[in-house]
Every structure is written in structure tokens, then in C-alpha cells.
Backbone as CSV, one residue per row, in Angstrom:
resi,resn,N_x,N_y,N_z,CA_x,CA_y,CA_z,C_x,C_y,C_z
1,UNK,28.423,-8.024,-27.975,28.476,-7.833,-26.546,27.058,-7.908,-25.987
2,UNK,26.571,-8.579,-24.954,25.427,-8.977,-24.384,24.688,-7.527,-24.042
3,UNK,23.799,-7.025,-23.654,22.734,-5.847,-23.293,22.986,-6.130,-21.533
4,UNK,23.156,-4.921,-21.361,23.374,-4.738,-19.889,21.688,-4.433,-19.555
5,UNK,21.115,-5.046,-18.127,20.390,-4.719,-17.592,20.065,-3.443,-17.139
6,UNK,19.143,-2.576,-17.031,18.984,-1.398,-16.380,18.895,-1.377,-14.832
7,UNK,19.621,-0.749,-14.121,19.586,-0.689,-12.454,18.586,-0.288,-12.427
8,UNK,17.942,-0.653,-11.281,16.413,0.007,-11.185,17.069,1.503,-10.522
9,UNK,17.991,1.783,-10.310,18.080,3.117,-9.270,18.547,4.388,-10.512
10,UNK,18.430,3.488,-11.537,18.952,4.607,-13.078,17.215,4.512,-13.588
11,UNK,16.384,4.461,-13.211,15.045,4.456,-13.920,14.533,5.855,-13.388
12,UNK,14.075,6.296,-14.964,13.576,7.554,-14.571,12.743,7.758,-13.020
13,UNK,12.934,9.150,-12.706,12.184,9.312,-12.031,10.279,9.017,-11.901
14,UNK,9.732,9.732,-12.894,8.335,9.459,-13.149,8.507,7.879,-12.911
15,UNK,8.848,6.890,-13.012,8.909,5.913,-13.367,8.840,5.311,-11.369
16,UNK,10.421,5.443,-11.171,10.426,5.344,-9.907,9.075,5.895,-8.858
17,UNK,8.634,6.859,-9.378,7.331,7.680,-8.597,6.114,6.971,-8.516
18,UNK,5.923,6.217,-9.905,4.569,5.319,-10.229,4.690,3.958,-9.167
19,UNK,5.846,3.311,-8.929,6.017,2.047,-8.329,5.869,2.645,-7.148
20,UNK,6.198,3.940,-5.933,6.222,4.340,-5.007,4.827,4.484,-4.978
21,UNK,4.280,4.990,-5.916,2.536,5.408,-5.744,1.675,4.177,-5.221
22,UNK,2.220,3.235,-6.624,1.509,1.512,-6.482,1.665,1.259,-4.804
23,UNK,3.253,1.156,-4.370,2.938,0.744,-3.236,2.410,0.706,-2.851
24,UNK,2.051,2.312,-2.132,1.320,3.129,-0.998,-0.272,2.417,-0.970
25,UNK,-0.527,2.282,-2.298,-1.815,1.933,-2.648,-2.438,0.777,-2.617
26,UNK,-0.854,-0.387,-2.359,-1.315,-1.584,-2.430,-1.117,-2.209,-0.761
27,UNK,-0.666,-1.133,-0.154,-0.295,-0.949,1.420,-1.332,-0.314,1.685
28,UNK,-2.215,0.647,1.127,-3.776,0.959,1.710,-4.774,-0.343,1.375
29,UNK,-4.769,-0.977,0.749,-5.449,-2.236,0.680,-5.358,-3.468,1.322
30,UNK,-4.147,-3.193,1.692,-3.836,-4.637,2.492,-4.504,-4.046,3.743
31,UNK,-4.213,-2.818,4.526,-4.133,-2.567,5.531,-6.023,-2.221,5.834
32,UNK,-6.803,-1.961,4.712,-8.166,-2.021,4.968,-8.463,-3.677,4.779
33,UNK,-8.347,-4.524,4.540,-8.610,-5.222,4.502,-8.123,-6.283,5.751
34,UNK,-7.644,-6.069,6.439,-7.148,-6.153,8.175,-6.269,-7.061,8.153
35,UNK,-5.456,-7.208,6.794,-4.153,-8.210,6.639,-2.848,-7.973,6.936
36,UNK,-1.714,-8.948,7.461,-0.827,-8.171,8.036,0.254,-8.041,6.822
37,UNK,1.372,-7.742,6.614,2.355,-8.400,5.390,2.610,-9.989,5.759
38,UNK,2.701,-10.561,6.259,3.217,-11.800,6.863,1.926,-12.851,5.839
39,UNK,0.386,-12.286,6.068,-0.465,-13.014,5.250,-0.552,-12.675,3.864
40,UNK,-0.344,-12.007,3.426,0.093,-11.420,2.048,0.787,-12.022,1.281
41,UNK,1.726,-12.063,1.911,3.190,-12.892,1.666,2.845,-13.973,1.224
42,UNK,2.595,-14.677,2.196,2.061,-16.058,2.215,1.365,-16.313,1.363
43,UNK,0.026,-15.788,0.706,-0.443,-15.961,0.026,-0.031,-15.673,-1.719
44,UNK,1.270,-14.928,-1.463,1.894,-14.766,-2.941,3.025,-15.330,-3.236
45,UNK,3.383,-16.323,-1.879,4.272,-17.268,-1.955,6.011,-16.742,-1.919
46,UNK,5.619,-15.774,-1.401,6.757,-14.691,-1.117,7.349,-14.286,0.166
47,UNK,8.389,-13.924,0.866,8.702,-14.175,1.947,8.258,-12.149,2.395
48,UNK,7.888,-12.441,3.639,7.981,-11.368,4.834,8.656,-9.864,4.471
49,UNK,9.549,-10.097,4.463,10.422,-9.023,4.053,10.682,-8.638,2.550
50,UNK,10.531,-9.331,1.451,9.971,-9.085,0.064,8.790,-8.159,0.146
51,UNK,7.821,-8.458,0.970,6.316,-8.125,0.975,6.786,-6.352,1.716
52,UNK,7.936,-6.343,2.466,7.867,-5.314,3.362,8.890,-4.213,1.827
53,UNK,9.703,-5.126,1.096,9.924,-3.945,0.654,9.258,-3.982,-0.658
54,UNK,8.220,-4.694,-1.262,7.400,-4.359,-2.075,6.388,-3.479,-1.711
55,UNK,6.112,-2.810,-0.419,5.316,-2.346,0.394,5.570,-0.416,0.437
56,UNK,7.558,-1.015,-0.195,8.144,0.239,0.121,8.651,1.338,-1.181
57,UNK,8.143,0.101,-2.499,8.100,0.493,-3.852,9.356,0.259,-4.180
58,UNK,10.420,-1.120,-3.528,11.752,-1.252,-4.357,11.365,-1.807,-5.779
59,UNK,11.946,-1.099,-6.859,11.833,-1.012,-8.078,12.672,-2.375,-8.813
60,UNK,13.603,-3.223,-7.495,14.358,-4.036,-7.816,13.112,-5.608,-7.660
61,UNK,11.886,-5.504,-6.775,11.185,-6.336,-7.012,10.590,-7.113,-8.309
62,UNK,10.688,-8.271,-8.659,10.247,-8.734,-9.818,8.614,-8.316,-10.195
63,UNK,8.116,-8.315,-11.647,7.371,-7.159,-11.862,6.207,-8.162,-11.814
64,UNK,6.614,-9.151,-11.707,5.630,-10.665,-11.475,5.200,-10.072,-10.211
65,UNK,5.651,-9.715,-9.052,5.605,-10.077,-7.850,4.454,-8.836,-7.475
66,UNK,4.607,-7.550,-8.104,3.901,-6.761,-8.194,2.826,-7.124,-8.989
67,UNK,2.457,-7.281,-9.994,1.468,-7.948,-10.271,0.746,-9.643,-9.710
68,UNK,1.227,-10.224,-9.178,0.385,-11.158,-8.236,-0.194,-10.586,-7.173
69,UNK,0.317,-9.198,-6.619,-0.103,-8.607,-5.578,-1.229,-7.592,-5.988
70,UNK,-1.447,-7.403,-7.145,-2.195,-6.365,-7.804,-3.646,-7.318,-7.901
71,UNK,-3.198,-8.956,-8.245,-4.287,-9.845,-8.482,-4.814,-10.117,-7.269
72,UNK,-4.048,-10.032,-6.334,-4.265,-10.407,-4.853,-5.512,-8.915,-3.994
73,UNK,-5.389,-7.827,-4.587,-6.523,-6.932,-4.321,-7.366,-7.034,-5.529
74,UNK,-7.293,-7.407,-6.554,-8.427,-7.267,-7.374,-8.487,-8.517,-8.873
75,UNK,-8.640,-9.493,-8.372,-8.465,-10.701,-9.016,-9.499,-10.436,-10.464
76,UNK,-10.093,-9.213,-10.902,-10.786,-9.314,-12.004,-10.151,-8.287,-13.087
77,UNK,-8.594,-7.680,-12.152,-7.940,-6.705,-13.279,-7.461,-6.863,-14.242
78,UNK,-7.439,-6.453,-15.500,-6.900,-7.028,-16.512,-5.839,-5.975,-17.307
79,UNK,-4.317,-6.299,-16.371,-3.855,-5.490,-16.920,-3.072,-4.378,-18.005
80,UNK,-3.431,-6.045,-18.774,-3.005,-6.354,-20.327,-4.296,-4.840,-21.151
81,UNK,-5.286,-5.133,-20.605,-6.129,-3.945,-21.067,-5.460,-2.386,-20.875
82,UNK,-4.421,-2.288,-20.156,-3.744,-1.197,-20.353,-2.638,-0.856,-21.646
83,UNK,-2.720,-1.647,-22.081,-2.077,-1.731,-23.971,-3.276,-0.879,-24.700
84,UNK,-4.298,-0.912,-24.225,-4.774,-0.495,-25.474,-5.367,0.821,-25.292
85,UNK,-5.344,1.591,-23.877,-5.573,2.869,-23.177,-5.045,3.952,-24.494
86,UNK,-3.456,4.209,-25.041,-3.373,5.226,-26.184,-4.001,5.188,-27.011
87,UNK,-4.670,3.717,-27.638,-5.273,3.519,-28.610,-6.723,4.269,-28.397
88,UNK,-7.268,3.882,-26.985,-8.625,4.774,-26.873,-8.759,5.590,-26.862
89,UNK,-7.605,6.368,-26.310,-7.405,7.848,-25.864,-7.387,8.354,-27.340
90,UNK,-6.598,8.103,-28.193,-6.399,8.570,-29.102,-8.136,8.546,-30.291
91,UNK,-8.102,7.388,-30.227,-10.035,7.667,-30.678,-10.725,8.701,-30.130
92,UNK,-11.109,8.516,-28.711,-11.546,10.135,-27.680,-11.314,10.924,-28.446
93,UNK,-9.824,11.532,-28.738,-9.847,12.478,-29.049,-10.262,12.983,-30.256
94,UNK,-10.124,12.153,-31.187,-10.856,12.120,-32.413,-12.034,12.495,-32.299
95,UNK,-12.880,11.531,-31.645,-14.268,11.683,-31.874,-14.953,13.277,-31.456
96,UNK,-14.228,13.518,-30.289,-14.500,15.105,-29.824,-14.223,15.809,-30.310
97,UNK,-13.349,16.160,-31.453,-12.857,16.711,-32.124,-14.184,16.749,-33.776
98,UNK,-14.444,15.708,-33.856,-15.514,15.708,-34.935,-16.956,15.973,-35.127
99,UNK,-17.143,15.271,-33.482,-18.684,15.735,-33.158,-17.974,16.108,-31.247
100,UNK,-18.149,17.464,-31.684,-18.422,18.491,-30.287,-19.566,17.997,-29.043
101,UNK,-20.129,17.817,-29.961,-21.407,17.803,-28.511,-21.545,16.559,-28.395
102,UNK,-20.295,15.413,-28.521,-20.923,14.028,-27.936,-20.524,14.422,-26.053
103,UNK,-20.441,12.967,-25.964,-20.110,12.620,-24.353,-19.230,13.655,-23.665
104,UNK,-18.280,12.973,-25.155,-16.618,13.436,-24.116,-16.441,15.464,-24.279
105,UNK,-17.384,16.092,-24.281,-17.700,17.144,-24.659,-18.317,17.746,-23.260
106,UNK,-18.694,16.827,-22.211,-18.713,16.768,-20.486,-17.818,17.295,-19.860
107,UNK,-17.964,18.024,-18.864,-16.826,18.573,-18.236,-15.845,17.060,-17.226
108,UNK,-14.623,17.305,-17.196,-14.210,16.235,-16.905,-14.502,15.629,-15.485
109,UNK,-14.899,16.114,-14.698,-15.301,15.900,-13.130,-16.677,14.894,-13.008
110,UNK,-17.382,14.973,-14.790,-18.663,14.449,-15.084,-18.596,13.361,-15.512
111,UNK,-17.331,12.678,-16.206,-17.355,11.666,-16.850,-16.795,10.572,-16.079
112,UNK,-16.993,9.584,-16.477,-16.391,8.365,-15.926,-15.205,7.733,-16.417
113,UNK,-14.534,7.255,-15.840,-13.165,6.712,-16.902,-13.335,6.043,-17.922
114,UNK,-12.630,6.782,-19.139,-12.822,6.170,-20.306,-11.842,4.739,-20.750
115,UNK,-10.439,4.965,-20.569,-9.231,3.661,-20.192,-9.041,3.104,-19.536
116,UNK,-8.973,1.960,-20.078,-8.396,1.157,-18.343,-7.032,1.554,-17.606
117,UNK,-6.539,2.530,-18.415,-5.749,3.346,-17.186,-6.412,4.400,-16.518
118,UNK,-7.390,5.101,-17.230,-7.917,5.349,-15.873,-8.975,4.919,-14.801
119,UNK,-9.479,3.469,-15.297,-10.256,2.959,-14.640,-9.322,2.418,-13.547
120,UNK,-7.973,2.398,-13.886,-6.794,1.549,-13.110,-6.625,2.669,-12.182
121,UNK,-6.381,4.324,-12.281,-6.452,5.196,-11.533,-7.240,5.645,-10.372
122,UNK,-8.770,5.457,-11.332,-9.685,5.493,-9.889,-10.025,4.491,-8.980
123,UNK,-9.627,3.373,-9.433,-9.522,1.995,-8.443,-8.274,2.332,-7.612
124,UNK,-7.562,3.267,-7.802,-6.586,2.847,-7.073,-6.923,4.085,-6.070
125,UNK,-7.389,5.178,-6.573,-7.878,6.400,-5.622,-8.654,5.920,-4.834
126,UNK,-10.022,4.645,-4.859,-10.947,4.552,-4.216,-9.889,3.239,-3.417
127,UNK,-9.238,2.521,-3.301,-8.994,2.095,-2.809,-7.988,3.092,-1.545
128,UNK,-7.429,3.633,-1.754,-6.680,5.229,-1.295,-7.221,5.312,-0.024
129,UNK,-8.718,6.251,-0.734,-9.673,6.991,0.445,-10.241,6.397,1.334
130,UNK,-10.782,4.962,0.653,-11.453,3.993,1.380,-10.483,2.648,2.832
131,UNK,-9.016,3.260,2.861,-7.956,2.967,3.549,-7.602,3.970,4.627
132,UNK,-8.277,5.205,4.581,-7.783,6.684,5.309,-9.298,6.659,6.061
């Protein structure tokens, strides 16, 4: 028997929350950058109202479409580098764990992002604040 698709409206919550977040975030960028959805669109080869409810975090949008729009604020992201974020994290923790007094031994407010998920985080915060 074939594999049924997952409804996007059966996706966890956390899950649903992250694409609502992206939006917001990719709707503070458009909107500092003095673009309307209509040019957006256009430029991702996507129609008007796609753009309005990719805008609105429908989870039913293709994940392409969200990512061309992700390239469309920051054409140098690489988001494939988020594969390997547990892998670092998980070193981090190692290493702090062995030698105490390296870096990551900084209080956290001091350090800079170590993953590209969280380098993906504070790009998306500074894009945030820098929209408000």
C-alpha cells in the first residue's frame, strides 16, 4: 500500500510554530527592504497570493518556495550547513566538558554563534529588530 502524505495541519506543533516564526521574519525583511509581496513574487516566480500566504506561514507551501525566498533575503545562506549544527553542538559539548576554561566556558550572552543554526537564529533576530 503506497505511504500517505502528512497534512501539514497534523504537523507537530513546534514544527507548525518554526514556519510561523520564518514567516514573520521573512515578512520583516521584505518589508525593510521597501518591497511589496507583488515584487517578491515576481521575483520567485510565484504568484501574489502564494507570496501572501507564504507570508502567513501556510505549512502547505512547497519547501522549495520557502527556501527561494530565504535565498531571496540572503543569497549567501547555506542551508545545507544546518546538517551539520548536532554534529557541532555535540563536539562543543565535548570540548567544554574536557578543557573547562576554553571559549565555550564564556558566559552565553558573550559568545557568538557557534552553528549555523544559530548563526541562522541571529540572522533572523537581526533581521527582526532591524524591521521594527
Amino acid at each position: 500500500m503506497p505511504r500517505q502524505n502528512t497534512c501539514p495541519a497534523d504537523f507537530p506543533p513546534f514544527i507548525l510554530a518554526q514556519i510561523e516564526h520564518l514567516a514573520q521574519r521573512i515578512v520583516a525583511a521584505r518589508k525593510a527592504r521597501g518591497a511589496t509581496q507583488a515584487q517578491w513574487a515576481q521575483q520567485l516566480g510565484i504568484s501574489q497570493p502564494t507570496m501572501a500566504r507564504l507570508e502567513r506561514g501556510d505549512p502547505a507551501i512547497a519547501t522549495a518556495t520557502y527556501v527561494m525566498c530565504l535565498w531571496l533575503v540572503n543569497p549567501q545562506l547555506n542551508l545545507l550547513s544546518l546538517l551539520d549544527a548536532p554534529a557541532q553542538a555535540a563536539a562543543a559539548t565535548t570540548t567544554a566538558a574536557v578543557h573547562p576554561s576554553s571559549e565555550s566556558a564564556l558566559p552565553t550572552s558573550a559568545q557568538a554563534p557557534h552553528s549555523p543554526a544559530e548563526e541562522f537564529a541571529s540572522l533572523l533576530a537581526q533581521w527582526n529588530s532591524a524591521a521594527h
